[in-house]
C-alpha positions in Angstrom: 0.0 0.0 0.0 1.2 3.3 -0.6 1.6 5.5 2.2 3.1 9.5 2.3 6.0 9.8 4.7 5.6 9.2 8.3 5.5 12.3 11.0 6.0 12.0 14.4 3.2 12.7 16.8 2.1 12.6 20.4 -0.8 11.2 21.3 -2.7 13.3 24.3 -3.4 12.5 27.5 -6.7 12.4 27.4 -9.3 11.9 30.3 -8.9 9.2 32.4 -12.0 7.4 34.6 -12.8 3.8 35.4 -15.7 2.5 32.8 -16.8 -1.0 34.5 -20.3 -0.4 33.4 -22.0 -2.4 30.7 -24.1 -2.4 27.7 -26.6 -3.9 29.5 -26.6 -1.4 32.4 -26.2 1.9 30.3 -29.4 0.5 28.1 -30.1 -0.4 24.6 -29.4 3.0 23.6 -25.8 3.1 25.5 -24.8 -0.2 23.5 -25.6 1.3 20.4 -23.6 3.8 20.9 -20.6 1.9 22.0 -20.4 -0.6 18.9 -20.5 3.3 17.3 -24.0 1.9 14.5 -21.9 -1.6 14.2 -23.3 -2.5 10.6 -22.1 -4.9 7.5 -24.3 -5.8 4.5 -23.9 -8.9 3.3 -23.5 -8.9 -0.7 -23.5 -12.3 -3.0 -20.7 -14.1 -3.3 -19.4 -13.5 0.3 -18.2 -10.0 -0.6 -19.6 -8.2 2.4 -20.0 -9.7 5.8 -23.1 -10.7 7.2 -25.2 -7.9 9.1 -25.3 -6.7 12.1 -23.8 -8.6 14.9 -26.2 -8.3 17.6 -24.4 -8.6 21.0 -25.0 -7.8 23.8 -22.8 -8.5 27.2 -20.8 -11.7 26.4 -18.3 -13.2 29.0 -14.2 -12.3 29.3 -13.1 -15.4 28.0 -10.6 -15.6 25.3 -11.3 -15.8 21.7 -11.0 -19.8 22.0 -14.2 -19.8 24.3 -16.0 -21.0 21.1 -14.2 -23.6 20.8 -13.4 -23.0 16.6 -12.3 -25.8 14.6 -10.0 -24.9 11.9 -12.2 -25.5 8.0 -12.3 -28.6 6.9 -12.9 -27.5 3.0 -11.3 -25.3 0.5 -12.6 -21.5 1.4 -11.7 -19.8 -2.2 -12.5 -22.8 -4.7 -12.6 -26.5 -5.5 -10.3 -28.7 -7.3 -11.4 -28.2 -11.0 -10.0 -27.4 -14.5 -11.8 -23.8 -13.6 -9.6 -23.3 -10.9 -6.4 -24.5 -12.1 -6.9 -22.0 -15.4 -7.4 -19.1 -12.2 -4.3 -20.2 -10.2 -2.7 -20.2 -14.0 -3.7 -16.5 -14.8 -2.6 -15.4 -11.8 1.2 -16.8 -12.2 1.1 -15.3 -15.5 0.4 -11.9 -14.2 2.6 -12.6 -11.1 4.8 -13.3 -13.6 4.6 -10.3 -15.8 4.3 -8.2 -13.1 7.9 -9.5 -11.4 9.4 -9.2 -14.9 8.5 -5.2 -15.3 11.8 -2.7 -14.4 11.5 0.8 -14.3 14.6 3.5 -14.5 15.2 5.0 -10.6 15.3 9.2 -11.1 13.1 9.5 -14.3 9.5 10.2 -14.0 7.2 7.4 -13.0 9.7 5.3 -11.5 9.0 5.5 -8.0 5.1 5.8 -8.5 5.6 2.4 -10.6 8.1 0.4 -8.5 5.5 1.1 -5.3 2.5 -0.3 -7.3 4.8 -2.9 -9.2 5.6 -4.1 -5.4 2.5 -4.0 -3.7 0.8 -6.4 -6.4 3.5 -8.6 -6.5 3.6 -8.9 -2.9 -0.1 -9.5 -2.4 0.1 -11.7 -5.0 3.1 -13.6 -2.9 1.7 -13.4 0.4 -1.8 -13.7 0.4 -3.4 -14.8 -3.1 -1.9 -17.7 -4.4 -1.0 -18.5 -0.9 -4.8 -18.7 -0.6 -5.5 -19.8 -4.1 -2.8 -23.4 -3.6 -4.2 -23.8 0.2 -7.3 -22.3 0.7 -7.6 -24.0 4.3 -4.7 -21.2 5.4 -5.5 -19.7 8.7 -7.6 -16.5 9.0 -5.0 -14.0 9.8 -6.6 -10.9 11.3 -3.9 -7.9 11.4 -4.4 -5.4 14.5 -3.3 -2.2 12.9 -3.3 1.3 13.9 -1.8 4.6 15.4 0.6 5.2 17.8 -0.6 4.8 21.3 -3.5 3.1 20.1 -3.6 0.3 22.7 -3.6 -2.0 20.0 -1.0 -4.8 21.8 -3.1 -4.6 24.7 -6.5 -5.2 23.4 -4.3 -8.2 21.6 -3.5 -9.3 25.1 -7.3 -8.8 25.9 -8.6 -11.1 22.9 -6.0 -13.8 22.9 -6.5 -14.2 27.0 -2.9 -13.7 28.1 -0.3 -11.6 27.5 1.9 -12.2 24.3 3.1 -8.5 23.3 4.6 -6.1 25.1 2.9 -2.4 25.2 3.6 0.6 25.7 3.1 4.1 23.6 6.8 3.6 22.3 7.0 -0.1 22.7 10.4 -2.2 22.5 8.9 -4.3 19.4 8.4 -0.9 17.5 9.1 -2.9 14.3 8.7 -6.7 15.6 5.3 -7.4 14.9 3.7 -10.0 16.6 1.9 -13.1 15.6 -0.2 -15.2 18.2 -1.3 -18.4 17.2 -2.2 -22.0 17.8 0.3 -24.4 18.7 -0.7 -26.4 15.8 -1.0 -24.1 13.2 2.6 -22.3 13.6 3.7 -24.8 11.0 1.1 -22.2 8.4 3.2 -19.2 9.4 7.3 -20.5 8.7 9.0 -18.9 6.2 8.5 -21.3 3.3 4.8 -20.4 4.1 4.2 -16.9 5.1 6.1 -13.5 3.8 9.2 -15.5 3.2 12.0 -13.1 3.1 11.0 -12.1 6.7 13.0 -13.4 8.9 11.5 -14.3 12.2 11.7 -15.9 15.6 9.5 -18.6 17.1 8.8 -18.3 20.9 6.6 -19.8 23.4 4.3 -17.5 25.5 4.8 -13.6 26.1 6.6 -12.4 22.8 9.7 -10.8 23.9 11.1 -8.1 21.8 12.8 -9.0 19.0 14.6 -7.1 16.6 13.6 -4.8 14.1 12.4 -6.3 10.9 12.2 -9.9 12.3 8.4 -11.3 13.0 7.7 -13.0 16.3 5.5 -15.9 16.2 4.0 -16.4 19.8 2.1 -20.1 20.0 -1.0 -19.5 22.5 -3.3 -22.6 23.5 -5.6 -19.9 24.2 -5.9 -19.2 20.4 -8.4 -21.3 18.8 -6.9 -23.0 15.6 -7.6 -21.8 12.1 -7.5 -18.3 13.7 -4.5 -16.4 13.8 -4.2 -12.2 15.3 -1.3 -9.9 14.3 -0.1 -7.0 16.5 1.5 -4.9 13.4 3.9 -1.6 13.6 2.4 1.7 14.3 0.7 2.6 10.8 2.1 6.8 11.8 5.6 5.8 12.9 8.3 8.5 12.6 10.4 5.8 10.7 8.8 5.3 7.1 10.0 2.1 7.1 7.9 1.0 9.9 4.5 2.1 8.7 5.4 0.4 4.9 6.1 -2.5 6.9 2.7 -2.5 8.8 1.1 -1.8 5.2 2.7 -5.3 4.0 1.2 -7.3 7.0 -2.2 -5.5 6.2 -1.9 -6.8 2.5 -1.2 -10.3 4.1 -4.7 -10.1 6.2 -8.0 -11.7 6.1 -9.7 -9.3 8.3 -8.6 -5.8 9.7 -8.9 -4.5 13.0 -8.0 -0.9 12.6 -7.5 0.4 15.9 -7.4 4.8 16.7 -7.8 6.8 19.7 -10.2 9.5 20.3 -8.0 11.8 19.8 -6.2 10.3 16.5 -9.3 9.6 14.7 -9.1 12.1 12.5 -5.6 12.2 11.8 -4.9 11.5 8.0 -2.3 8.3 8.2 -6.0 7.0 9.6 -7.7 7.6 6.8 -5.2 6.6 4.1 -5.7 3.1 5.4 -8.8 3.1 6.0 -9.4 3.9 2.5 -7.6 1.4 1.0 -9.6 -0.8 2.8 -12.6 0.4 1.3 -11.4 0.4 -1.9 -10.2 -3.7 -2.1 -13.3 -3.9 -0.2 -11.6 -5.5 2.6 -12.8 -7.4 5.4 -12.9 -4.0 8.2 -13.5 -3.6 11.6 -12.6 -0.4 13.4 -12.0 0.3 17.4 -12.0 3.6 18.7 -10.5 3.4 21.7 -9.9 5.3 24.9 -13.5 6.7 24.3 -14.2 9.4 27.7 -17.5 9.7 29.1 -18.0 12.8 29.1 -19.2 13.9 25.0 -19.2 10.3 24.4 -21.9 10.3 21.9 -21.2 13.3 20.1 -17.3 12.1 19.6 -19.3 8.7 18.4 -21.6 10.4 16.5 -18.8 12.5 14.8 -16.6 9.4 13.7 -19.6 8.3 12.2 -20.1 11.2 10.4 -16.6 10.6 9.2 -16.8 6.8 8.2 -20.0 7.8 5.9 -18.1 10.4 4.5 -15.1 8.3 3.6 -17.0 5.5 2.4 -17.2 3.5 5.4 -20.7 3.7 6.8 -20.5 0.1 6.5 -17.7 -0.9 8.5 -18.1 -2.9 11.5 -17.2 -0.7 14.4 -16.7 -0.5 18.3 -16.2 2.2 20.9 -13.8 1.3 24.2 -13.9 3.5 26.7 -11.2 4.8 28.6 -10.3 3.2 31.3 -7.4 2.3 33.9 -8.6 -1.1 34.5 -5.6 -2.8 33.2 -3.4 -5.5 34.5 -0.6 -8.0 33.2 -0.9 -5.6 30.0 -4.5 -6.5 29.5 -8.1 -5.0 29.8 -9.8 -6.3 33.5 -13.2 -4.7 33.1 -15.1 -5.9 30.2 -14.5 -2.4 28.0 -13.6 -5.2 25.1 -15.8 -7.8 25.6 -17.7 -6.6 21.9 -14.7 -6.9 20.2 -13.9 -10.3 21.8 -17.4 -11.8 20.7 -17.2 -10.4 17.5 -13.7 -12.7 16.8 -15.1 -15.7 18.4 -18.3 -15.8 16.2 -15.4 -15.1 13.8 -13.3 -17.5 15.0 -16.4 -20.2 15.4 -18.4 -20.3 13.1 -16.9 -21.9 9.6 -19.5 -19.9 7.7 -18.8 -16.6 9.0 -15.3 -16.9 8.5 -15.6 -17.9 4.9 -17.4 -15.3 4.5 -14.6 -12.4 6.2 -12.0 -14.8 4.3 -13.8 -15.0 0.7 -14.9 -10.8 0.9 -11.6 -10.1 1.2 -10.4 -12.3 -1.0 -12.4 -11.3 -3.8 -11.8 -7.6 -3.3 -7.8 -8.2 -3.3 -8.5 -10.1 -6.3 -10.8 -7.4 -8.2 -8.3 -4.6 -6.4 -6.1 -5.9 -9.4 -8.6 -4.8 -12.3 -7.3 -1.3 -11.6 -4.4 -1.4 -9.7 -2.6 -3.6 -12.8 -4.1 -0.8 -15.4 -2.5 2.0 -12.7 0.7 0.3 -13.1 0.7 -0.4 -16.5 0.2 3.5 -17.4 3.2 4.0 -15.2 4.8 1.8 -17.4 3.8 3.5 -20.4 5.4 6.9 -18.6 8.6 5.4 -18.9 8.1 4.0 -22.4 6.9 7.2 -23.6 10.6 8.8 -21.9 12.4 5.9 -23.5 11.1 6.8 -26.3 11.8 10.1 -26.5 15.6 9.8 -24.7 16.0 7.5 -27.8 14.4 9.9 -30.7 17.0 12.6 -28.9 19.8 10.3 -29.6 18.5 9.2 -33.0 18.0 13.1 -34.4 21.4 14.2 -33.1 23.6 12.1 -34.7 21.5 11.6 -38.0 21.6 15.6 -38.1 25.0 15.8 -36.8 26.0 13.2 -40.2 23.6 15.4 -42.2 25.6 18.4 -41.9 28.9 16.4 -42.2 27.8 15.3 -45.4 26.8 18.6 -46.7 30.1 20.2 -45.3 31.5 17.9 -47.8 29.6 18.2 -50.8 29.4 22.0 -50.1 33.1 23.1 -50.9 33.4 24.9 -46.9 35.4 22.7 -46.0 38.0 23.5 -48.8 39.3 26.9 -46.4 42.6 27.9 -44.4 45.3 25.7 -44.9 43.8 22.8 -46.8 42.8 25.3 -49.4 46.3 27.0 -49.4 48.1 23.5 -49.7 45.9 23.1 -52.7 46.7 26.1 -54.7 50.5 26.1 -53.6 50.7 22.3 -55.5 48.1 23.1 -58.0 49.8 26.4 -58.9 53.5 24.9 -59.2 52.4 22.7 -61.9 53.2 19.5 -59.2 50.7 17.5 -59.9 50.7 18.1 -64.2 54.7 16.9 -63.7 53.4 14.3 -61.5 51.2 12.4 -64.1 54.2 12.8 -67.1 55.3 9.4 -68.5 58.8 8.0 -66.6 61.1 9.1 -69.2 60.2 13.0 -68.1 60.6 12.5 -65.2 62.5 15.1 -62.8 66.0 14.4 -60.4 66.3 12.7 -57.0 65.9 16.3 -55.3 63.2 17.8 -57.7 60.7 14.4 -56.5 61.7 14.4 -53.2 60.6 18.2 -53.1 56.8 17.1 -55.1 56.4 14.3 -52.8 56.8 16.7 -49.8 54.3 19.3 -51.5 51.9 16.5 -52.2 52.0 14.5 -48.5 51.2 18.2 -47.4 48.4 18.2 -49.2 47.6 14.7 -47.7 48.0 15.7 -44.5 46.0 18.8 -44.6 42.6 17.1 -45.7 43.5 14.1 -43.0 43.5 16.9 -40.3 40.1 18.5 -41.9 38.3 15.8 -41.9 39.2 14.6 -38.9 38.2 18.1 -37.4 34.7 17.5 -39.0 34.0 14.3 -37.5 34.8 15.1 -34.5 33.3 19.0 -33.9 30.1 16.6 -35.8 30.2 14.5 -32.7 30.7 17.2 -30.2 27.5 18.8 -31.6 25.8 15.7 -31.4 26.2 15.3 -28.0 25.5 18.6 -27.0 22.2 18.4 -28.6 21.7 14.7 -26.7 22.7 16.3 -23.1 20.7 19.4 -23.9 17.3 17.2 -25.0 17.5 15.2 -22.3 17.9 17.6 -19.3 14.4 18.8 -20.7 13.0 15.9 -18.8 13.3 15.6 -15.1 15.8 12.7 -13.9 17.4 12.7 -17.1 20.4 14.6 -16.5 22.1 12.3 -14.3 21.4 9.3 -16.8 23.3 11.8 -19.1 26.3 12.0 -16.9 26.5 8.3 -16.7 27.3 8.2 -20.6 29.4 11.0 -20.1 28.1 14.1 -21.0 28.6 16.5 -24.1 32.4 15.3 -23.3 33.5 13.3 -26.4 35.7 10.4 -25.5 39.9 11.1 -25.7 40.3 8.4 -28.4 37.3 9.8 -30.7 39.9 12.0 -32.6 42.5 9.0 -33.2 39.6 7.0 -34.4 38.2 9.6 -36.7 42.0 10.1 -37.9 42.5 6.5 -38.7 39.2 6.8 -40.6 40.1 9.0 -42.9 43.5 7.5 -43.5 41.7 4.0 -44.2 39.5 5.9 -46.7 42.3 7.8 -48.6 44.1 4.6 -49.3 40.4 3.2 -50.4 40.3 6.1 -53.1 43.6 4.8 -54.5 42.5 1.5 -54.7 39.5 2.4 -57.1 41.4 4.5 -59.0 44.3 1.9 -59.4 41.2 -1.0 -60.2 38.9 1.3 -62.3 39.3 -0.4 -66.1 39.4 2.8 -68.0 42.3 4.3 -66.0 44.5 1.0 -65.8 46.2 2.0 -69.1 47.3 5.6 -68.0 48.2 4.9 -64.3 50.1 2.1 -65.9 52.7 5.0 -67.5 53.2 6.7 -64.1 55.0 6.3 -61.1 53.5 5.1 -57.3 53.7 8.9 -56.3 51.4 9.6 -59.1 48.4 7.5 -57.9 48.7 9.1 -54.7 48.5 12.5 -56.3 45.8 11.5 -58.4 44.0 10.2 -56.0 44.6 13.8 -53.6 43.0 15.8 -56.9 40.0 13.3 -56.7 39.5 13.9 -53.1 39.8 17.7 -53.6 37.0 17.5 -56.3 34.6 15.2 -54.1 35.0 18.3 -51.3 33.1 20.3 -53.2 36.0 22.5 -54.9 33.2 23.5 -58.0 31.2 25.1 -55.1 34.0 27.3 -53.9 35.1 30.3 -54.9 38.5 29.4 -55.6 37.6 28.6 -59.0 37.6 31.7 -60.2 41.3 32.1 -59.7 42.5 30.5 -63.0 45.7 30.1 -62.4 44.8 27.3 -60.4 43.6 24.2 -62.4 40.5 22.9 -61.4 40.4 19.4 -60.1 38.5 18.3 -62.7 40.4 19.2 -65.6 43.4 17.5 -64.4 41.4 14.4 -64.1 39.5 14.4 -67.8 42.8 13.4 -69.3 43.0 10.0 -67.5 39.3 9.7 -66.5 36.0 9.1 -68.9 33.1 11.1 -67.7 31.1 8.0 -66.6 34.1 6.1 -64.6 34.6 9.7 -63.4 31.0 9.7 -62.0 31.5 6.0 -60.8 34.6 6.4 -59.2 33.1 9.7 -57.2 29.8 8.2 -56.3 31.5 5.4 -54.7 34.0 7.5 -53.2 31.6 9.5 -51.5 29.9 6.9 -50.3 32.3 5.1 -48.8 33.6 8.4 -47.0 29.8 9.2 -45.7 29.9 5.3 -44.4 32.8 5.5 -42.5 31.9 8.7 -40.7 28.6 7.0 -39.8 30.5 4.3 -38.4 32.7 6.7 -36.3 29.7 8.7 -35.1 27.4 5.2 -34.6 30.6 3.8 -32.1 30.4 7.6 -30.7 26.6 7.8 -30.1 27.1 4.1 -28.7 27.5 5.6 -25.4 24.2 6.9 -24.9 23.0 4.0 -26.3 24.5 2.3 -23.6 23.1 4.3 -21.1 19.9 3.8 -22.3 20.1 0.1 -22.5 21.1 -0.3 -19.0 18.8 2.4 -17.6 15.7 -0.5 -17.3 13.5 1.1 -19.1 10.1 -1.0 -19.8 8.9 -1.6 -23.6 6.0 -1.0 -25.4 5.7 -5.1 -25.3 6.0 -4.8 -21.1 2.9 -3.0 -21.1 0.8 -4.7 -24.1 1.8 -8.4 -21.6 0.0 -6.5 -18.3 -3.1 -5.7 -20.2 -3.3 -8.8 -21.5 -2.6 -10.0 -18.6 -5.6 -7.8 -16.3 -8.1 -9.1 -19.3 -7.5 -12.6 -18.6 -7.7 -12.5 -15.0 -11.4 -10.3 -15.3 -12.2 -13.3 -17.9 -11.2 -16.1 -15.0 -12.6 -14.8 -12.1 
């Protein structure tokens, strides 16, 4: 159950007077008033419980005094193919339910992981529980506020003390469970909330640790019945009252206990209204009830179960009273509340039907609390979705605008564009592609090959410088979009930021160089050329294939083909080149150059990727399996 932080309150002291009188000597009237208009409609099916319980003055026994025998048949359903398909559904939406992750920090997480938890543990500890054994004990939880009296009206029920009270009791956080001797066996770990860990005594409960469950084994507890004294619902540690919530989700039967001077308080009514929306099994104690404005105070708490929902609930009024000893109730200020549990306790009927209404609310709770999760799920798919379309338009824009930077000419500026026209301008590269016989001294080549690895260099250095200010953007844009959405900055920082990785320019570098050498080898292999590269030196492919670079940049877009005492790429080539292996060579060229830097920015944007991957994020497919899921169980049940 979800639950808002826990505050730390005192309870008053309110007024304190001896209340040894009874229903019967206060009147009918005065006994209506203490069961505070006790009522619960019964409703096919077992889904309320049966009317009103008329009682009147019963004895101070224990709730064993009827003598209850644990049931004898199956509570929720017979052995048939029906039920099996039931027990089937709900394992599959146990099962898709377990299976569901959500990313911690982004919206909907923690919203999710509370409702992914509370279904999966109510479908752990107390449906299929009851759906493979449906002769389990009834478990009725004894919840409530600080102060309450809760363990001592536990003491009062069972007939002898098994919890320790106290406003700020040792066992804060060690709940206690009193049962049969017989039917501990139903509460052990491989039965009952198995990852608690707990401790099995004998007699009075002692305090136990915090988190640990204390199973007390009472012959005064009739079997098949079983009472938990859970945490303080408004403790000041958060983890206290969530753990009360999980016994509550692990009940049959509530006994929500408050004070009159708590019952208003709103920790009250967030349980209470849970209860009323599973439809659970409720009965509610005010306790500690004065005399004096004792039937306006009822009256008013009346006023407030209508108005929450809960005219329906069965209720009682104990007075306040000081008539306590060996940490249980002496007068008979309980003795309602006890009869109530042992018709509970003893008659098989009755307790099928607590059992079954509760059952069948936790059951039909589902129907919207699965759909609840499901569109938390979808939160986080819809986040995913767009964390991923960030990624996806940043570095398809990012090789976009590399790929027009090439085709454009800008990138023929500064020194690549100066290395050009110094080789161009020299005549270099015309020398370069003469036949061998005109070919210059030792010093004079020595001197082109310099001009020309120049050249080299410069367009490694300016396409490296493109790939990587490319990726930079990219990554920018990927940070930016995604500390739009709240949580996502710090998922941003774990694939490290707009800061591109050390190695990215070494890896753009060795790129390019892999490409360059992958223009000479379609030159050197295109047919149409073989005959002309054939009359020139190794230098001159290399140069040739620098003037085909220099073209594919875009040099027809620049202005630096109006100076004409630079050659124009193109020119040079027409004499070794026919227009459509020209076109061939280029296509494929450019092509390949475009691939590799989509490979360099793909292994860039990898990161993010990463980050994504291992975020948790659910699928569209996680929340298409939990409404199919929620349809089959309505169809089963």
């Amino acid at each position: 159950m979800t639950r808002p932080p826990a505050t730390p309150e005192v309870t008053g002291p309110g007024e304190t007077e001896p209340d040894g009188a009874t229903p019967a000597d206060r009147g009918a009237a005065d006994t209506s008033r203490d069961r505070v208009g006790q009522v619960s409609p019964e409703r096919d099916e077992g889904r309320r419980v049966a009317g009103e319980h008329e009682r009147g003055r019963r004895g101070r026994g224990n709730v064993a005094a009827s003598h209850a025998a644990p049931p004898s048949a199956p509570k929720h359903r017979a052995e048939s193919s029906a039920d099996i398909r039931f027990e089937r559904v709900l394992e599959e939406l146990r099962s898709r339910v377990r299976a569901i992750e959500f990313s911690e920090g982004l919206p909907g997480a923690n919203e999710g992981m509370t409702a992914r938890n509370d279904v999966l543990s109510q479908l752990d500890d107390y449906v299929l529980p009851r759906v493979r054994r449906p002769d389990v004990p009834l478990l009725i939880a004894v919840a409530g506020s600080t102060g309450a009296g809760k363990s001592t009206l536990v003491n009062s029920l069972v007939g002898e003390q098994v919890t320790t009270t106290g406003v700020r009791r040792p066992t804060t956080n060690s709940p206690v469970l009193a049962c049969n001797p017989t039917d501990v066996g139903w509460f052990s770990e491989a039965s009952f909330l198995p990852t608690l860990p707990r401790v099995r005594q004998q007699g009075l409960a002692m305090p136990g640790k915090d988190g640990m469950l204390v199973l007390a084994a009472s012959e005064c507890m009739p079997e098949g019945v079983a009472l938990l004294d859970t945490p303080d619902v408004d403790s000041a540690v958060a983890a206290h009252h969530e753990f009360a919530a999980k016994f509550l989700d692990a009940a049959d039967l509530w006994m929500f206990v408050t004070t009159s001077t708590r019952y208003a308080d709103a920790r009250v009514w967030d349980f209470l209204r849970v209860a009323r929306d599973r439809n659970t099994s409720l009965a509610v104690v005010l306790s500690r009830v004065p005399r004096r404005g004792r039937a306006q105070l009822l009256d008013h708490f009346g006023a407030m179960l209508e108005a929450n929902g809960l005219g329906n609930a069965t209720r009682f009024a104990i007075s306040e009273t000081d008539q306590i000893s060996g940490e249980r109730f002496t007068s008979n200020v309980a003795d309602d509340v006890r009869s109530y549990l042992a018709e509970v306790a003893g008659d098989l009927a009755q307790r099928d039907l607590v059992s079954r209404r509760t059952f069948i609310g936790v059951v039909d709770s589902f129907l919207t609390r699965v759909p609840e999760l499901t569109r938390q799920v979808e939160t986080q798919v819809e986040i995913g979705r767009n964390l991923e379309l960030a990624v996806e338009n940043a570095y398809s824009t990012a090789l976009q605008r590399a790929a027009e930077a090439i085709g454009d000419g800008s990138l023929l500026g500064g020194n690549l564009l100066a290395r050009w026209r110094e080789i161009a301008a020299s005549g270099e590269l015309v020398r370069a592609m003469r036949p061998r016989k005109k070919r210059r001294n030792q010093a004079a080549e020595e001197e082109s090959a310099a001009r020309v690895r120049a050249l080299e260099q410069a367009i490694r250095d300016t396409l490296e410088a493109l790939v990587v200010s490319s990726a930079e953007r990219a990554a920018e844009e990927v940070v930016a979009n995604w500390g739009e959405i709240p949580g996502a900055d710090a998922l941003a920082e774990r694939a490290g930021g707009s800061q591109v990785p050390e190695d990215l320019g070494r890896r753009a570098r060795e790129a390019v160089i892999e490409w360059q050498a992958s223009v000479q080898e379609m030159i050197s292999a295109d047919g149409a050329t073989k005959r002309s590269v054939a009359r020139v030196v190794t230098i001159d492919k290399e140069a040739i294939a620098l003037v085909m670079i220099i073209e594919l940049l875009g040099y027809a877009s620049t202005a630096a083909t109006e100076n004409r005492s630079v050659p124009p790429p193109q020119r040079l080539l027409k004499g070794l080149f026919g227009s459509e292996s020209l076109r061939s060579i280029g296509r494929r060229a450019r092509d390949d150059l475009y691939s590799r830097i989509t490979e360099v920015l793909q292994a860039e944007r990898a990161r993010f990727d990463d980050a994504l991957a291992n975020a948790k994020l659910p699928g569209e497919g996680d929340a298409v399996q939990l409404y199919h899921a929620t349809y089959n169980l309505e169809i089963a049940r």
